[in-house]
N, C-alpha and C positions, 0 to 999 in steps of 0.2 A: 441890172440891164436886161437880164432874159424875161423876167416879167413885163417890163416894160415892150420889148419886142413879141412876147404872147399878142398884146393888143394893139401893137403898132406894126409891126411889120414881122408876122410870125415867119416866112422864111428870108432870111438876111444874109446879106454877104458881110462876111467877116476876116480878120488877120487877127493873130494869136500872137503872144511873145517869141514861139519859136517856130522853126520851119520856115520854110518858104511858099510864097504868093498867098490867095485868099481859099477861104473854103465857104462852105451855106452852112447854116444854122435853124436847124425847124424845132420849131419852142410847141405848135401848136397837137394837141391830144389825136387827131386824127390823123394827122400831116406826120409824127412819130410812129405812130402803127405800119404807118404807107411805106414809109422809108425802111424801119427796123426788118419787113417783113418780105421785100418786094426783093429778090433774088438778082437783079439788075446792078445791087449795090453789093458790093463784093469788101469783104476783109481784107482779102488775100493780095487785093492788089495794093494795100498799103504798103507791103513790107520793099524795105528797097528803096523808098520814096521818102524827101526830106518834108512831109506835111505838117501845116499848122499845126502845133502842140500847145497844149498848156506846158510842158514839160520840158528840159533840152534832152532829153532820154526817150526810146521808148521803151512805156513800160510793159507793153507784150513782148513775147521771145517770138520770133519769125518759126514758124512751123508750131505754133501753138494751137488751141482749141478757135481763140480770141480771134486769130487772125487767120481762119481758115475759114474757106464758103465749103457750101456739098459738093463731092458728095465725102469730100476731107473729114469736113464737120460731125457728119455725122457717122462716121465711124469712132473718131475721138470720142466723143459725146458719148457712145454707145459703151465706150471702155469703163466710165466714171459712174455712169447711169445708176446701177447695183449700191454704190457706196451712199446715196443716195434715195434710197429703197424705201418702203415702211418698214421691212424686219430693221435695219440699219437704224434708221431715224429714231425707231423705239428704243430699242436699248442704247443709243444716246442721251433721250429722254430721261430716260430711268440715273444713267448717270451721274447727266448735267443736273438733274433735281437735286442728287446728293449733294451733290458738289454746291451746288448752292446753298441749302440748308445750312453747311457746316462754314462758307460765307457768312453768310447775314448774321447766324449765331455767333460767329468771331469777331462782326462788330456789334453787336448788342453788348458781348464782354468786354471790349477793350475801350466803349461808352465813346461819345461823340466829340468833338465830329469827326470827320471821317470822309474822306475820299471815297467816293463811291466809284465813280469810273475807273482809279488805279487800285484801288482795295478788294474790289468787286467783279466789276464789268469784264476789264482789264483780263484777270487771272482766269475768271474762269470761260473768257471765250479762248483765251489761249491754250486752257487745258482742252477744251472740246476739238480743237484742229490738229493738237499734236495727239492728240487718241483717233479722233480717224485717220491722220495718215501712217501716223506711224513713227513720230518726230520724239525721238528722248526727252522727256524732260529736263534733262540737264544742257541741252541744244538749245531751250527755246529764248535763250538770252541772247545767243549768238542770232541765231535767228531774224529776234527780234531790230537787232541792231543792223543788219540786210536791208526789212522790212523799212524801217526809218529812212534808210539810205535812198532806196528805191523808188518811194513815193513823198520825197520832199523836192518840191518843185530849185530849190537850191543845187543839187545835186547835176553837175555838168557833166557832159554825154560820156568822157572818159571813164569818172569816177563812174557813173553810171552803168557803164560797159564792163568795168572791174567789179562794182555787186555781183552784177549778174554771174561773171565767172565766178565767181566765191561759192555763190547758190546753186548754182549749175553740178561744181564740185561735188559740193555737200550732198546734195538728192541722188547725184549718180553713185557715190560712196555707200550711201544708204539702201538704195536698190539694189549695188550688187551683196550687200548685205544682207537682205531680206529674200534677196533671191536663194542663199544657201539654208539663211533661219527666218522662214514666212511665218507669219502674225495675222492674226487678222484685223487688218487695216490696209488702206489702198494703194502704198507703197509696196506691200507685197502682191498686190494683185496685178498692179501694173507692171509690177517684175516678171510675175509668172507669164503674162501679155507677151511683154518683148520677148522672152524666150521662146515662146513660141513664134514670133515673127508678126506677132499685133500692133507692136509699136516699137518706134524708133526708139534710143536713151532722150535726142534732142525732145521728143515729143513729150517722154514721163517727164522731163525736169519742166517742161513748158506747162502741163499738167499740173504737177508740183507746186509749182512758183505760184501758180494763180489761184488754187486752193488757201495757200499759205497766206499768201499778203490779203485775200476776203475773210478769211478765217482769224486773224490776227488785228487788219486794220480797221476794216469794213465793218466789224459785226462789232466790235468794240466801242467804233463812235453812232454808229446808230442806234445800239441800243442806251449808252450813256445820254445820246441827245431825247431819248426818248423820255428817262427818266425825267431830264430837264423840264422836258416840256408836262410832263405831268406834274411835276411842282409847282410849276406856273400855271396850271388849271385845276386849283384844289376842286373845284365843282365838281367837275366833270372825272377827278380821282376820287372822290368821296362818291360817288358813283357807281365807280368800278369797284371801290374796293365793296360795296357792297351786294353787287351782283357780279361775282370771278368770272360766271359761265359767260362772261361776256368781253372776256380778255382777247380769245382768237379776232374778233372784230376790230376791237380797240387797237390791236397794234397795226391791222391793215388801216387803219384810219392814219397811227401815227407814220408809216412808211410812207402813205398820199402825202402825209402835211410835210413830214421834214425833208429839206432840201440838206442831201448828202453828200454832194460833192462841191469843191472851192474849182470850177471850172467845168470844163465837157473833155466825154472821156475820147475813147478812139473811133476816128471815123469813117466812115466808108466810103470807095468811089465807085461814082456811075460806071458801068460797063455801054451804058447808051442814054440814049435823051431819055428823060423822063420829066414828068410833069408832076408838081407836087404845090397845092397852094395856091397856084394859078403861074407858075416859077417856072423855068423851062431848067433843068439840070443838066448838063452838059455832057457830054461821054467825057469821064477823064478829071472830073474835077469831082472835089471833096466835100463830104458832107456830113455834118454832127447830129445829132439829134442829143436834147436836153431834155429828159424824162421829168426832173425837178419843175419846171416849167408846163409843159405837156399838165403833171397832176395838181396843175394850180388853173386848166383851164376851165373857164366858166358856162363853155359852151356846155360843160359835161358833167363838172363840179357843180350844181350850185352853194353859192355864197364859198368858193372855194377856201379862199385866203383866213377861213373859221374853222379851228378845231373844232370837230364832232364825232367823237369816240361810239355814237351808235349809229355812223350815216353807213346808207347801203345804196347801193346803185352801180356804177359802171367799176370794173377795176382798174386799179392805180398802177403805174408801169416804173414802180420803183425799182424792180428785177428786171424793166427790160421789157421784150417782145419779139415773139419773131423768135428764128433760128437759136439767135444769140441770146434769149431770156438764160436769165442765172441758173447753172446748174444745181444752186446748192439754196435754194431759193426756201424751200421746207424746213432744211437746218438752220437757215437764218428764223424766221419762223419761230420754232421752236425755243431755241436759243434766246429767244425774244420775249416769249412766253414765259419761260421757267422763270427766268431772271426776273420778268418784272413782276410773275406772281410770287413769287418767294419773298421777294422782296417789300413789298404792299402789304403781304398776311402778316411777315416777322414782324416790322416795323409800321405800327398803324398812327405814327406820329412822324412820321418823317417831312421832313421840310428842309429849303435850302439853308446853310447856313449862312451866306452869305448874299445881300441884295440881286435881283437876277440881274442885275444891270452890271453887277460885278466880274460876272462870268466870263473869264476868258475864252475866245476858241481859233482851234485851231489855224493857222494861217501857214502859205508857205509848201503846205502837204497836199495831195492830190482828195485826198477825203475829209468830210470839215464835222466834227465831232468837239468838242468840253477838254479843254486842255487837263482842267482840273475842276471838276462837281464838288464840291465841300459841301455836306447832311451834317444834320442835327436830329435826332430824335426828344 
């Protein structure tokens, strides 16, 4: 449907499964910019308010990063900013390269096929979120099981409401932990923050929560659906695997092409009239923008709906734009990087094992990612 409203009627009046009344919907690359970045559309005034959901939860915590305008925003923002860093992001790098190596090496030994998203993908975006924040490894099951909870569109607002205290728990438990024995990782930093009077606990667990579930969900199916889709374009992988120095491209290519999420995430409402499209926006009423849509438009795309692993031109706003562009938007990135070059060098016969038509994916979950990838080498 959002495609089809790119070119039919790029801002639309819409109703979603949950919440109450209608919200707008702007599919179109410009009309997205306008909205993500124009200060009139406020976060903050979601919270409190039963809006259009994909979801019967919401999955921001009230007094979050997500749900805060400036000058909130960017104070928070400023807190995380550092963990984020190039010193940071490098020695992640150095890492997650390990860490993948000793991957890919463990399925080369234990021979095909082989799940690549839970074998692979999986483990070691998991391992890269609980080393920046700070999360046990022996946590990251429990965790995990949150994570599931929290972004499965099945999940009704009670049970929903009960994750969250679980996780709320958990991060406060672990902060005042880290508060007496700091690490370096951003559970301790955010500790040493609120002790000083930088931040509230609701604020680090809000922090927390949303590092965790991008770091765990988000970075997991995007990069498995990446792999997909490189199997399903031997060309243009036979390609790459021959000139590497051309991987940073190639994944900004795949972030425009795949579409990441099984709906539109949280919206914002007008604080006044605003004009967007030729659309009068309402003070008061709600508005989505769909970035997946947005990087499929042709006005700015050309030949959008065609993978092209060396195209160059406008950027793609799969992180976002504006205030709210992703904070961890480099580490995704990277993350991105390592995995798939590691992966391409180890294995230079890699292929689905299974017809792509057979691939399941996800449904049901707020992010849409390969239920299960089965490789063949």
């Amino acid at each position: 449907m959002p495609h089809r409203l790119l070119h039919e009627e790029p801002v639309a009046r819409i109703r979603l499964p949950y919440g109450e009344g209608h919200a707008w919907l702007v599919t179109r690359y410009e009309d997205v910019k306008q909205i993500s970045s124009d200060l009139r559309m406020s976060r903050a005034r979601t919270v409190g308010r039963p809006l259009p959901s994909t979801t019967p939860h919401t999955l921001a915590p009230a007094g979050g990063v997500g749900r805060a305008d400036p000058p909130e925003h960017t104070r928070l923002r400023k807190l995380i900013a550092p963990t984020f860093g190039r010193r940071r992001i490098a020695a992640l790098r150095g890492h997650t390269a390990r860490r993948a190596e000793r991957a890919a090496r463990d399925l080369l030994e234990t021979g095909p096929p082989a799940d690549v998203a839970e074998r692979y993908v999986g483990p070691l975006s998991a391992a890269v979120v609980a080393e920046l924040l700070g999360v046990p490894a022996a946590d990251l099951d429990r965790v995990q099981e949150w994570r599931a909870g929290l972004l499965s569109h099945d999940t009704t607002a009670d049970a929903g409401e009960a994750v969250k205290k679980e996780i709320a728990g958990y991060f406060a438990d672990l902060a005042r932990h880290r508060a007496e024995h700091p690490a370096d990782d951003l559970i301790s930093e955010l500790a040493a923050a609120r002790a000083a009077g930088g931040v509230s606990t609701p604020e680090l667990v809000a922090l927390a929560v949303m590092l965790t579930l991008n770091g765990l969900d988000a970075v997991r199916n995007i990069v498995a659906t990446m792999v997909y889709v490189l199997l399903t374009h031997p060309e243009q992988t036979a390609k790459l695997r021959a000139e590497p120095t051309g991987l940073p491209r190639a994944v900004d290519e795949l972030l425009r092409y795949i579409p990441q999420r099984n709906g539109v995430g949280m919206p914002r409402i007008a604080t006044a009239d605003v004009e967007v499209g030729g659309i009068t926006v309402r003070a008061g009423e709600a508005v989505h923008v769909f970035y997946p849509a947005a990087n499929r438009d042709p006005a700015v795309f050309p030949d959008p709906d065609r993978l092209d692993l060396t195209r160059e031109g406008a950027p793609h706003l799969a992180f976002g734009h504006g205030a709210h562009y992703c904070a961890g938007a480099q580490l995704a990135r990277m993350e991105a990087e390592v995995m798939l070059g590691t992966l391409l060098a180890t294995l230079p016969r890699l292929a689905l094992a299974v017809p792509p038509e057979r691939i399941a994916w996800r449904t049901g979950t707020v992010n849409r990612g390969p239920r299960t990838l089965p490789v063949t080498w």
